[in-house]
C-alpha positions in Angstrom: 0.0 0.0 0.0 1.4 3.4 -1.0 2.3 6.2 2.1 -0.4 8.5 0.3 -3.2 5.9 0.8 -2.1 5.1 3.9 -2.0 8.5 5.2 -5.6 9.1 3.8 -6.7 5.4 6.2 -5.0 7.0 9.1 -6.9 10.5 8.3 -10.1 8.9 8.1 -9.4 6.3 10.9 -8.8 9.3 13.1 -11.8 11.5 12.2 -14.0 8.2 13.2 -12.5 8.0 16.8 -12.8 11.6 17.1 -16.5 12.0 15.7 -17.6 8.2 18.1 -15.5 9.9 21.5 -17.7 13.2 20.5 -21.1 11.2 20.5 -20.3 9.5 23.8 -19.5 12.3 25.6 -22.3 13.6 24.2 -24.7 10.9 24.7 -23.1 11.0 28.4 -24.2 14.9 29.2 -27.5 13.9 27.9 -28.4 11.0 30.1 -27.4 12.4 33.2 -30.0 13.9 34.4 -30.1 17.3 35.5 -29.7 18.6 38.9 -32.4 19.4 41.3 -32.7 23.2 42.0 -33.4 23.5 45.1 -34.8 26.8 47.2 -34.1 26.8 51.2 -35.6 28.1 53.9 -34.6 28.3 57.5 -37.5 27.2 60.1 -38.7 30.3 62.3 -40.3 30.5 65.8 -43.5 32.8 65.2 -47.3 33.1 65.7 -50.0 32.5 63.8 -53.8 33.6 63.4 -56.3 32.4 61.4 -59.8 34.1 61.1 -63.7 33.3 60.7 -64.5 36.1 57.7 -68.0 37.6 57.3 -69.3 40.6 54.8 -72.3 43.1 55.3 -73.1 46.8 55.3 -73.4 49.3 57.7 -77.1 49.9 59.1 -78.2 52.3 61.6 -79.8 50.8 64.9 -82.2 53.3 65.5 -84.5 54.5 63.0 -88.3 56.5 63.3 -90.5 57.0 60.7 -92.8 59.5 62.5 -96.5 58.0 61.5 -100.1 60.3 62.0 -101.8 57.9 64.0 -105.2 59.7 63.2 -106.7 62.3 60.8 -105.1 65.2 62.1 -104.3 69.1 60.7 -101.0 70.4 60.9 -100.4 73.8 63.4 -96.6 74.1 63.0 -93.6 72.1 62.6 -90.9 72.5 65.2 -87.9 71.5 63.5 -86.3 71.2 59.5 -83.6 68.8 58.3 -80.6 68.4 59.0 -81.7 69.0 63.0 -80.5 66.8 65.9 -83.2 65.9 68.1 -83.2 64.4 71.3 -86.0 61.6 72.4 -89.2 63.0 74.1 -88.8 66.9 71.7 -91.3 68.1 70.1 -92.0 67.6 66.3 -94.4 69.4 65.3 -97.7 70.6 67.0 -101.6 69.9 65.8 -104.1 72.2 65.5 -106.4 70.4 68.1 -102.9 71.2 70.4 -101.7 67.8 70.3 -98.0 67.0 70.1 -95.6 64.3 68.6 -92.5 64.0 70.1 -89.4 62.2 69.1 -89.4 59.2 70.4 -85.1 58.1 69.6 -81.9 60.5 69.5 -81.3 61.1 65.8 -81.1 63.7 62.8 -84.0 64.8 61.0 -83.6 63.5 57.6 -86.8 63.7 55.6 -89.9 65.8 56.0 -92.9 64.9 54.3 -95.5 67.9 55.0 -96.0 71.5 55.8 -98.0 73.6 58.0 -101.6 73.7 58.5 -101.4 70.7 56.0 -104.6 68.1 57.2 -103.5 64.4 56.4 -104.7 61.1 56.9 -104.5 58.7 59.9 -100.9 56.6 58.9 -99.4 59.3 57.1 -95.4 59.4 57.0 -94.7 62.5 58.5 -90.9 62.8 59.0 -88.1 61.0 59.3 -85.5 60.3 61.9 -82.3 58.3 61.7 -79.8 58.0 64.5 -76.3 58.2 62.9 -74.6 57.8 66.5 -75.3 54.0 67.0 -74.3 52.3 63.7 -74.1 48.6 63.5 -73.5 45.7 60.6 -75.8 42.6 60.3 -73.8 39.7 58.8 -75.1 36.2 57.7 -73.6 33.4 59.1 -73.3 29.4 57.9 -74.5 27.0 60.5 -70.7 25.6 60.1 -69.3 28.4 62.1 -72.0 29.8 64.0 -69.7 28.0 66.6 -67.1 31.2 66.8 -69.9 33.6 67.5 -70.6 34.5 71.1 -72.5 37.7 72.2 -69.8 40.2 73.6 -67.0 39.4 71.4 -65.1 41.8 69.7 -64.7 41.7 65.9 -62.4 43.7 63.7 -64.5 45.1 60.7 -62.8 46.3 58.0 -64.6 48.9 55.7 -62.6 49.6 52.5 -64.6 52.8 51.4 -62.9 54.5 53.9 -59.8 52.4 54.0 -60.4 52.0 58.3 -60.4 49.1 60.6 -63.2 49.8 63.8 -63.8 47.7 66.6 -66.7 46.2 66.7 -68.8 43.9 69.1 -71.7 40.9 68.8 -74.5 41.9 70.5 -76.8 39.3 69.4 -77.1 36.1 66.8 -80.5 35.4 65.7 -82.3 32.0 67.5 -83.4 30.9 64.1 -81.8 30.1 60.9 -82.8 31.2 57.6 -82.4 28.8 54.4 -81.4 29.8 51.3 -79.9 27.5 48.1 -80.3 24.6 50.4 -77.7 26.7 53.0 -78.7 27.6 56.4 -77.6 31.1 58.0 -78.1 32.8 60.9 -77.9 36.5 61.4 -75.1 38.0 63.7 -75.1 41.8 65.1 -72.6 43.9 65.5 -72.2 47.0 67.5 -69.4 49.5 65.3 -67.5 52.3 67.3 -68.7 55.9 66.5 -66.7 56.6 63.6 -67.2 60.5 61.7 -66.6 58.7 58.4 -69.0 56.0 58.9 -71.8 56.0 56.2 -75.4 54.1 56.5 -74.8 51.3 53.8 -71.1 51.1 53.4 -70.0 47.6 52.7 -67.5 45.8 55.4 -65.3 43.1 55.9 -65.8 41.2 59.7 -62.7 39.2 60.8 -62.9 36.9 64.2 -60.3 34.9 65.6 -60.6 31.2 65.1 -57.3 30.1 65.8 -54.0 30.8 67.5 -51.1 29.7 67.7 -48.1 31.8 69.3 -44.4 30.7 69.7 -44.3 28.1 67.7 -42.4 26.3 65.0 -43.0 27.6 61.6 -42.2 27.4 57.8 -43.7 28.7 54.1 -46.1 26.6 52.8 -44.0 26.3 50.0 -41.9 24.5 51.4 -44.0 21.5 52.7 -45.0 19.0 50.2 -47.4 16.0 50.3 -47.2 12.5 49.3 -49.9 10.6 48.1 -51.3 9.4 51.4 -51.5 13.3 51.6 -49.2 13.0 54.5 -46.8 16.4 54.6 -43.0 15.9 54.6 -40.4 18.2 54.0 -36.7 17.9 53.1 -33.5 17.8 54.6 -29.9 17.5 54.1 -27.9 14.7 56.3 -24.4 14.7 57.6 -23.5 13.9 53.8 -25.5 16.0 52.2 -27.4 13.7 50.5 -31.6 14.6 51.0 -33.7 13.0 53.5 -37.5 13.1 53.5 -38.8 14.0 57.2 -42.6 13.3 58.1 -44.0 16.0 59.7 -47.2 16.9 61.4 -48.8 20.4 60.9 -51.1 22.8 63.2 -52.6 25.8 61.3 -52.1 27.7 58.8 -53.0 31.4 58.0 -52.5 30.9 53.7 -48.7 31.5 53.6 -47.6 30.0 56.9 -47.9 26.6 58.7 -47.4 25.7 62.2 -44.8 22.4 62.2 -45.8 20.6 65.2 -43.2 17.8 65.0 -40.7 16.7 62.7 -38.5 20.0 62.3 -36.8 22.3 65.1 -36.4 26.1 65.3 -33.4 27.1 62.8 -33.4 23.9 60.8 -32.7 24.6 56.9 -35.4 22.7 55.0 -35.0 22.2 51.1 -37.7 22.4 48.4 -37.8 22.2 45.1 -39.2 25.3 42.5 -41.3 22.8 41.4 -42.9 22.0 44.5 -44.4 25.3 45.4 -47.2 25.0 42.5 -48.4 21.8 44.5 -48.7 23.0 47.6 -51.4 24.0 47.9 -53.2 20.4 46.9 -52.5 19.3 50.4 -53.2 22.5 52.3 -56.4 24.4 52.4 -56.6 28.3 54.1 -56.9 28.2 57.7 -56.4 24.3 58.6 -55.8 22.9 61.8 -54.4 19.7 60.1 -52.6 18.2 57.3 -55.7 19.2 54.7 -55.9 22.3 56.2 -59.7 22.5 56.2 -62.1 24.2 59.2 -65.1 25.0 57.2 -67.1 27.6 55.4 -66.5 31.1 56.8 -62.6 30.8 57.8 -59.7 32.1 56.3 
């Protein structure tokens, strides 16, 4: 065989181990699978509320609508709107001397006649709303009717005037109401005298249901679930190779969980990206345990 045809063998020969070592490699990097990525997060000692949350709008508690109980004629009317009247003033006088009185503390809003007008027995003559003593009826699911008590303070948001009042039960009605197959009861609520409050401004009512304080906490991002929807979480070990630790899990307020065993105060816990986008399959808002569930009205 000649050197030039040998040269060209050796050329080709060479190319072929070249192009074959290229393919393994290559064949190598794409087998291997890729590596986890992996968020961390250090375990906190903290506190945790969850709350029962109710809706309604505010109503006034006191309201007259000043009636002629009889055929009567009009003498003179004591007062105009816009005035404050006290219970037991005066009104407005009959011509056969009679007089209606106030009969709540309120402004005048609405008058309906003018003197020496004659009108009919039931007659609305004037109006009188008390803006002092506001309150907010809110319906309540038979579920949860168990966190109401009379006397217990609420938190009532009302966004229109972007405030947060206190707010009281004074009384939840003996008898449910059914609607859509759902039974509700009504719940009153006694609002602190606020200047801004408005007569039909929609609010938010928050009540405690749960509370847990100085206790062991993590994201619930980084709790996942197997498919006995037990939660677990993940470690690192003395090699740093990851171990899956069962937990057990008190409440949860929607962004944080209460680890009741299974993970210590300052522990780094692993999760993957991927992970996060499940969570929330094992976790309802509000739970007291591993499905996270306590009903209707909580949050």
């Amino acid at each position: 065989m000649s050197a030039k045809r040998k040269s060209k063998t050796r050329k080709w020969l060479i190319i072929g181990i070249v192009v074959i070592a290229v393919a393994v490699i290559a064949g190598t990097m794409f087998m291997r699978p890729a590596a986890a990525s992996y968020e961390s997060v250090i375990a906190k000692t903290g506190d945790i509320t969850t709350y029962y949350s109710f809706s309604g709008n505010v109503e006034t508690k006191n309201r007259q609508t000043v009636m002629a109980e009889k055929i009567l004629q009009i003498s003179e009317i004591k007062v105009k709107e816009g005035d404050t009247v006290s219970e037991g003033d005066v009104l407005l006088t009959t011509t056969a001397g009679d007089e209606i009185k106030s009969k709540i503390n309120g402004e005048v809003v609405k008058i309906n006649v003018e003197d020496n007008a004659q009108v009919m027995a039931g007659t609305a003559l004037l109006e009188i709303v008390d803006y002092n003593n506001l309150e907010l009826n809110v319906k309540v699911d038979e579920y949860d009717i168990h966190a109401l008590a009379a006397g217990k303070e609420a938190a009532v948001k009302i966004g229109a005037i972007n405030k947060e009042i206190t707010g009281k039960i004074s009384s939840i009605s003996k008898e449910g109401q059914v609607m859509n197959g759902i039974t509700f009861f009504i719940a009153t609520i006694d609002l602190a005298n606020d200047k801004d409050l408005r007569i039909g401004m929609s609010a938010e009512v928050k009540l405690i249901s749960n509370k847990a304080a100085g206790v062991v906490t993590l994201p619930m991002t980084a709790i996942q679930f197997d498919d006995n929807n037990q939660p677990y979480v993940l470690k690192k070990d003395q090699n740093g190779a990851e171990v899956k630790t069962e937990i057990t899990t008190g409440i949860n307020d929607g962004t944080s969980v209460e680890v009741k065993s299974g993970v210590a105060n300052g522990e780094t816990i692993l999760y993957k990206k991927a992970a996060a986008a499940s969570t929330q399959v094992g976790f309802g808002r509000g739970g007291g345990n591993a499905n996270g569930s306590n009903g209707g009205g909580n949050e």
